[in-house]
Every structure is written in structure tokens, then in C-alpha cells.
C-alpha positions as CSV (number, residue, x, y, z in Angstrom):
1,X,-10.5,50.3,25.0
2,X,-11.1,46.8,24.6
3,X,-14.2,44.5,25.0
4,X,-14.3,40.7,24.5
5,X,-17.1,38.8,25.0
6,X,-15.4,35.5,26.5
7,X,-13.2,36.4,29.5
8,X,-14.3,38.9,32.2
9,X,-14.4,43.0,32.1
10,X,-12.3,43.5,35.1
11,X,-9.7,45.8,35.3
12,X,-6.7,43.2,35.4
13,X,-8.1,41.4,32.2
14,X,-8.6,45.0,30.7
15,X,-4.8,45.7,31.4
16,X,-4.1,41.8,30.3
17,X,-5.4,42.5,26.5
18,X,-3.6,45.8,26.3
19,X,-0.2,44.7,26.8
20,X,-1.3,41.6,24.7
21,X,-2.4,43.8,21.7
22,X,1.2,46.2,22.0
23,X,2.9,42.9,22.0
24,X,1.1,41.8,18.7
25,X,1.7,45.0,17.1
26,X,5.5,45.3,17.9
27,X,5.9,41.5,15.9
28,X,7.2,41.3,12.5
29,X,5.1,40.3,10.0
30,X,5.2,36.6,9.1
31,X,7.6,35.5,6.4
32,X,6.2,34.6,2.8
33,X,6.3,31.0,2.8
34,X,8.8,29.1,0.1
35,X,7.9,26.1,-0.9
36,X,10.6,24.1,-1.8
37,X,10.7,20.5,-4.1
38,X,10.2,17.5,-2.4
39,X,13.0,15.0,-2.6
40,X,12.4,12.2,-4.6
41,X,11.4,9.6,-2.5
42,X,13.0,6.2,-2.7
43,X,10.5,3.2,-3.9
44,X,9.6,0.7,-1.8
45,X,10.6,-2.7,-3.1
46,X,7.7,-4.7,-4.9
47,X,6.9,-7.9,-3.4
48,X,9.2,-10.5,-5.0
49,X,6.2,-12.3,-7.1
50,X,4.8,-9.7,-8.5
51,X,4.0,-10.3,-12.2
52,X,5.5,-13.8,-11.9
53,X,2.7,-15.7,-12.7
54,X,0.5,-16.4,-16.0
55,X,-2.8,-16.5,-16.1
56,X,-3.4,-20.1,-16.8
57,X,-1.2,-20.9,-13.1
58,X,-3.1,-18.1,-11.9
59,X,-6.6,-19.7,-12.9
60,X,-5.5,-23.2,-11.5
61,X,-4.8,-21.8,-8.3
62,X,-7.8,-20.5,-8.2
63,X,-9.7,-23.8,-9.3
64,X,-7.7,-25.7,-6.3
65,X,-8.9,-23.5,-3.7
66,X,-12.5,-23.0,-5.2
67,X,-12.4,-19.3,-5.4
68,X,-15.4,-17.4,-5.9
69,X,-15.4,-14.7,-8.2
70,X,-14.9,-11.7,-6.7
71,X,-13.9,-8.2,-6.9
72,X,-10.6,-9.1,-4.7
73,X,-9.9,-12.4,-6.9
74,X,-9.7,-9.9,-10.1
75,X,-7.6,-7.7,-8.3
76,X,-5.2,-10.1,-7.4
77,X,-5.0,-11.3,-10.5
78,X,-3.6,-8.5,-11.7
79,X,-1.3,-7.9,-9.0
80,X,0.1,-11.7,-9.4
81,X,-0.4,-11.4,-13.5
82,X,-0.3,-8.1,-14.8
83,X,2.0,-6.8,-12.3
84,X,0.2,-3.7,-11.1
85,X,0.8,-2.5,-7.1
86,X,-2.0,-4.3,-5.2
87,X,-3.5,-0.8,-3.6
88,X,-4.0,0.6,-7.0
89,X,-6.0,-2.8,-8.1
90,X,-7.6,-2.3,-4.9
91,X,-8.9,1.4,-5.5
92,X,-9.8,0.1,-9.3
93,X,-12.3,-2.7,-8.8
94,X,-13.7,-0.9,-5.6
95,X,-12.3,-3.7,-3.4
96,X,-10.5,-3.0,0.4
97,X,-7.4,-3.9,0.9
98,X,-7.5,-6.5,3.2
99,X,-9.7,-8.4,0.9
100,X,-6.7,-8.3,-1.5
101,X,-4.0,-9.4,0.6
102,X,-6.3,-12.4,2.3
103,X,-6.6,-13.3,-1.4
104,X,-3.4,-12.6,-2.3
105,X,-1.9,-14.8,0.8
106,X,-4.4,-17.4,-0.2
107,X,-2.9,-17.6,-4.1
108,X,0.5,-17.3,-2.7
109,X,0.3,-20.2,-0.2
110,X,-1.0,-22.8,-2.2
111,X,0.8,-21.8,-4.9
112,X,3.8,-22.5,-2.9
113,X,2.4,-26.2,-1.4
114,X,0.8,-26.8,-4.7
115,X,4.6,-26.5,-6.5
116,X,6.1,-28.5,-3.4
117,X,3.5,-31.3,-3.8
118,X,3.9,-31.3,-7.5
119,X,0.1,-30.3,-8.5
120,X,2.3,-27.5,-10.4
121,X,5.6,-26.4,-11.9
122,X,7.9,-24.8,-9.6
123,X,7.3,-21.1,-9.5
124,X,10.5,-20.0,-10.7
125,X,12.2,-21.3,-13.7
126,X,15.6,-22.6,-13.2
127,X,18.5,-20.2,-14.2
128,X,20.4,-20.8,-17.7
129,X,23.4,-21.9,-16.3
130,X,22.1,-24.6,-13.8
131,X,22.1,-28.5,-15.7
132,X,18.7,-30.0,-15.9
133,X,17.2,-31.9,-12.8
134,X,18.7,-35.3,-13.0
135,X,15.7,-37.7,-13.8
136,X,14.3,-39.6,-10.5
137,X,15.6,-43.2,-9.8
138,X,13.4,-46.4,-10.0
């Protein structure tokens, strides 16, 4: 006979955790589990300027906007420099995430307004096959 502590010891219940138990008993053991490989999964795509500065563009950006140093200003630095995926600078200077991105947005917009307004070069240098910019008339 069966006892359980949480549901009541009436003869219906009694009767209940029988058939329950025969049912249990009748049921094939579970299967081993197989693991099987993982696909590969397909890499996100970087953001397009990662890497793309040098550190002295990198430092002047900084200098316009008055950065402090920080934890997320290092880390950005080497996402935008050194070309390393911004949540692994993140996790190695101990800085969140969102720290990193507003600093990363930050470096990225005025680096853009910066080249527009001719405070620096362009960010990209022109291809090999383009002619030189033709010089600006007087």
C-alpha cells in the first residue's frame, strides 16, 4: 500500500496512486541521451569601423569631446583601435556594456561631424583607383 504525505488517504486517492505506479512501471526506460556537435554558427558581421582608426585620431576625438578617462574610454579604444569585439573589452576592463556603446556612439559621431567639418581627415582613405580631389577654386 501506498502512503503520501501531501494529498489525502481516501480510498479514491489510494486507488489513484496505484494505477499511477502500474502505469510508471509498464514505461520504457528513458533513452541514453546522444549528444550531437553543434553546427557552426555563422558570425555576426563586425561593425563596419571596427579597427579603422589609429590611435592618434582616436586620442583627438577624445580631446574634442573632453573625455574623461575611464574604464569605457579604454575599452573603446580598443574596440575602435585594436579591433577587439566591444563585449570582450567590456568584460576585460570591468566596464558594462552600455557604458561602451554610449562611448563608442560618442567617438563615432563626432568622428563623423569632425571629418565633415574638416577638424579631421575623412575616415576612410580614398580607393587606389579614384584621381585625387581636385584642389578647391579661389
Amino acid at each position: 500500500m501506498l502512503h503520501s504525505n501531501w494529498i489525502s488517504n481516501t480510498p479514491a486517492t489510494q486507488a489513484y496512486l496505484e494505477a499511477l505506479v502500474a502505469r510508471v512501471a509498464e514505461m520504457d526506460p528513458a533513452p541514453r541521451c546522444v549528444f550531437e556537435k553543434r553546427k557552426a554558427v555563422v558570425p555576426r558581421s563586425l561593425p563596419p569601423d571596427l579597427g579603422t582608426f589609429t590611435s592618434a585620431e582616436f586620442w583627438q576625438v577624445a580631446e574634442i569631446l573632453h573625455l574623461q578617462a575611464t574604464p569605457s574610454l579604454a575599452a573603446a579604444r580598443l574596440v575602435l583601435v585594436e579591433g577587439m569585439r566591444p563585449a570582450k573589452a567590456a568584460r576585460q576592463l570591468n566596464t558594462s556594456p552600455q557604458a561602451l556603446t554610449n562611448s563608442l556612439r560618442k567617438i563615432r559621431t563626432e568622428r563623423a561631424t569632425s571629418s565633415r567639418l574638416g577638424r579631421l581627415p575623412p575616415e576612410r582613405p580614398p580607393a587606389k583607383d579614384t584621381p585625387p580631389p581636385a584642389p578647391p577654386e579661389a
